[in-house]
N, C-alpha and C positions, 0 to 999 in steps of 0.2 A: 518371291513376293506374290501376295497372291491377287490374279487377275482383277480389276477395278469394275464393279458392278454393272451393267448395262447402262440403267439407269440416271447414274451421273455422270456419263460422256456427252461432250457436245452436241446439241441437236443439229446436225447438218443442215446446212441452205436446203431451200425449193430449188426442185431443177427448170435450168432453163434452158427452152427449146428454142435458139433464135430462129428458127425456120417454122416457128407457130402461127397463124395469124391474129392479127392484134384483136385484143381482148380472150383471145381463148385460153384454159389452163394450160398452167405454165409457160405463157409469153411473157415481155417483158414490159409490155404494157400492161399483164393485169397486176402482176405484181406493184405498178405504180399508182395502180388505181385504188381512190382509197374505198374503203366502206360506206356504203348509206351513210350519214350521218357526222362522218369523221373528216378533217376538214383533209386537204394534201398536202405535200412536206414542203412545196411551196407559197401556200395561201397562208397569211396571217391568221390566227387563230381566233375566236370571238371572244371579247372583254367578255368578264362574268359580271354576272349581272352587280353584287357590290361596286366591281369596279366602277363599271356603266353610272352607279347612281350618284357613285362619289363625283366624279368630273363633273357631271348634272350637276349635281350640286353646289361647285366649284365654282362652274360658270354664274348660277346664278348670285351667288355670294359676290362675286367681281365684275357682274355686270354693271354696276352704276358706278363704280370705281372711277377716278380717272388713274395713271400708269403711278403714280407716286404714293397715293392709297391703298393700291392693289399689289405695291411692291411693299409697302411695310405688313398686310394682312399675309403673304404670303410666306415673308421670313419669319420661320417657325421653328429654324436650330440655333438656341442659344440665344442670351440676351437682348435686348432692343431697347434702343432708345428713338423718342419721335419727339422732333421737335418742332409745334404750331404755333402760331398765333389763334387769335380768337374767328370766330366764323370758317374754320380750315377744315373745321368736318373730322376734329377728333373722336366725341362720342360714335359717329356713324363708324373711324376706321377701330374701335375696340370693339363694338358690338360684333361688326365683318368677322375680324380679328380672331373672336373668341368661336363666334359661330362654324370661322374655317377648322379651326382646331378640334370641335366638334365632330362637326359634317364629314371632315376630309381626311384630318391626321388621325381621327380616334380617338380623340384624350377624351375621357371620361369626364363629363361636365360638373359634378361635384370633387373635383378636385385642381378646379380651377378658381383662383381669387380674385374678384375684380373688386376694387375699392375708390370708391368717389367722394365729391366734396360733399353732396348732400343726397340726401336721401327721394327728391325728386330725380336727380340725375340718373341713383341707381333702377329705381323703378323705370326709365326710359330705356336705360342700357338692357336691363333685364325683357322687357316687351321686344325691343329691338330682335336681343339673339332669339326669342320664342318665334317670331315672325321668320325668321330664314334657318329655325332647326327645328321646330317645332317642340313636341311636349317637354322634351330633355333639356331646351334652355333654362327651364323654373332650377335644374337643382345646380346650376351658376351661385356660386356662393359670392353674389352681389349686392354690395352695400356702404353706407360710409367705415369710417376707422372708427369710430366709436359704436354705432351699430353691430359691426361685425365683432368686436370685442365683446360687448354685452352678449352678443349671442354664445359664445364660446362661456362667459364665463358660466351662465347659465348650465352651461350644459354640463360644463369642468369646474367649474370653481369651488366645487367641496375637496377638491386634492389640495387647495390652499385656504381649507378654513372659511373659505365664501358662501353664505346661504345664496342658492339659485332664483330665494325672493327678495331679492334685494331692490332698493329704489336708489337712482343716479341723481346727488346732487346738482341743483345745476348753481349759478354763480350767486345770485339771492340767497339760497339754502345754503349755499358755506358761509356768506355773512352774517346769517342769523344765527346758526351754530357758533363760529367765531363770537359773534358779541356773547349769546350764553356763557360761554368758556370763561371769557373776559372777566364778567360780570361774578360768576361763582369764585374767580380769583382774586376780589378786590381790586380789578386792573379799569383804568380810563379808557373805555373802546375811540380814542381822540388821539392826537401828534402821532407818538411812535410805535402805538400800541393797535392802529388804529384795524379793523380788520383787515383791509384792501393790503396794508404791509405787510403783514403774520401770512397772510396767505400770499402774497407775492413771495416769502423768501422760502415757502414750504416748497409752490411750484419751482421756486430757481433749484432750488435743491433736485430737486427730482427731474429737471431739467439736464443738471448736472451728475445725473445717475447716484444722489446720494438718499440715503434712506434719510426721510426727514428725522425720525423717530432716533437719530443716532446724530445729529447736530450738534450734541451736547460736546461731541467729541473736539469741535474744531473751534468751539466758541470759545472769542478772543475778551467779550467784557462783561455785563451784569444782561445789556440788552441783549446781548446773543443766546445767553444765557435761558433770558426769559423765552425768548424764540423759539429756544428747546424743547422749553418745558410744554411750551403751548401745541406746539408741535405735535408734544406725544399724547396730549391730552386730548386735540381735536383727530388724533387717527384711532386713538381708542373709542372715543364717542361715537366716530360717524362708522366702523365697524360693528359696534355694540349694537347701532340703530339700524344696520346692513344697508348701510346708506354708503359707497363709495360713491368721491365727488366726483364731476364730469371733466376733470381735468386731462386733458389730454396725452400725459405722462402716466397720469394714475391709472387711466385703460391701458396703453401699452405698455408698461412696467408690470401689470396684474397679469395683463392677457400672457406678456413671454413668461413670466412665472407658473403660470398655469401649464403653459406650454411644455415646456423642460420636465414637468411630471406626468403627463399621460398624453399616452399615444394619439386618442381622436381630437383631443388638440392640435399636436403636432400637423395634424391632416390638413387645419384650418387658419390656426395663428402662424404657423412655419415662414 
């Protein structure tokens, strides 16, 4: 077998003189002595500086906390539920919340979802996390459920046939639409026909995950019947006009539909 190269045998230890005196070469004090610069194998070593700025940071996110706020901002594996009352300082523990996740864990602020009841609220939560992360809180994808919905579909809704210039019914503009319908059909916009009922059994429907436009399936007499028909009438019209109404089914049933076909949806509706 032939002899193993010089080069790859072990580098032998420094020798040591224990009859050196300390600190001169090869004692066994210099040996422990470390380098300019380099800490010793007993002294803790210095945070880097990210670390440094995340704690920083930490601290200040939790400083006005009290122990029960500052324990829901900080559990950050896996789901949470918080349950307040009013005056309890929920908006302040989401802003915290979001901004910890930010600041400290590293999730990437556009791929966080915050959703509120109104559109004052989000613009609060939104200011909020900017004040304790600075520039990065704007791209918090914060907003109400309908808000956040229109904005998606804009962006996606041509994978389901949605023009991105569309205008949102809101509950006036499905009545007037309704009475049209009404009206081009010979029908009394009055008793059973009346709009407020036609669109009450559209949202029940879609309430109950049923495509209103498919009613016809289940209707048991003339009136159901009719309900059908009006149905498919007024979702063709308010699509033709790219006017979806503001019903609150109709964004979320549009939005997970969008969702299910393309990816940067998925990012946001998910």
């Amino acid at each position: 077998m032939p002899e193993e190269p010089g080069f790859l045998g072990d580098v032998p230890p420094p020798a040591v003189d224990p009859e050196a005196p300390a600190g001169a070469p090869g004692s066994l004090r210099a040996l422990e002595t470390p380098a300019p610069g380099e800490p010793s194998a007993g002294s803790a070593i210095a945070p880097e500086p990210a670390l440094a700025g995340a704690e920083a940071l930490a601290a200040k996110i939790l400083a006005r906390l009290n122990p029960e706020q500052a324990r829901a901002v900080t559990m950050t594996d896996g789901p949470l539920l918080i349950l307040a009352g009013a005056g309890s300082g929920k908006t302040r523990v989401l802003a915290h919340r979001v901004a910890y996740l930010i600041g400290v864990r590293g999730v990437r602020p556009w791929q966080i979802l915050a959703v509120t009841f109104t559109n004052r609220a989000a613009g609060e939560l939104r200011e909020r996390i900017i004040g304790l992360v600075g520039e990065p809180g704007r791209d918090v994808q914060a907003g109400t459920f309908h808000s956040i919905c229109a904005r998606v579909l804009r962006r996606d809704g041509a994978a389901i046939g949605i023009n991105p210039r569309f205008v949102i019914y809101d509950t006036d503009d499905q009545g007037t639409l309704m009475k049209q319908i009404l009206k081009a059909q010979d029908l009394p916009a009055t008793g059973e026909f009346r709009p407020s009922i036609i669109l009450g059994a559209i949202s029940r429907a879609k309430n109950d995950m049923v495509d209103p436009t498919t009613l016809d399936v289940t209707a048991a007499n003339r009136h159901d019947r009719m309900v059908a028909q009006l149905a498919r009438l007024y979702h063709g019209s308010s699509r033709s006009r790219r006017r979806p109404c503001g019903d609150t089914r109709t964004a979320g049933d549009t939005c997970m539909s969008t969702n299910t076909r393309t990816p940067t949806a998925r990012n946001t509706c998910g």
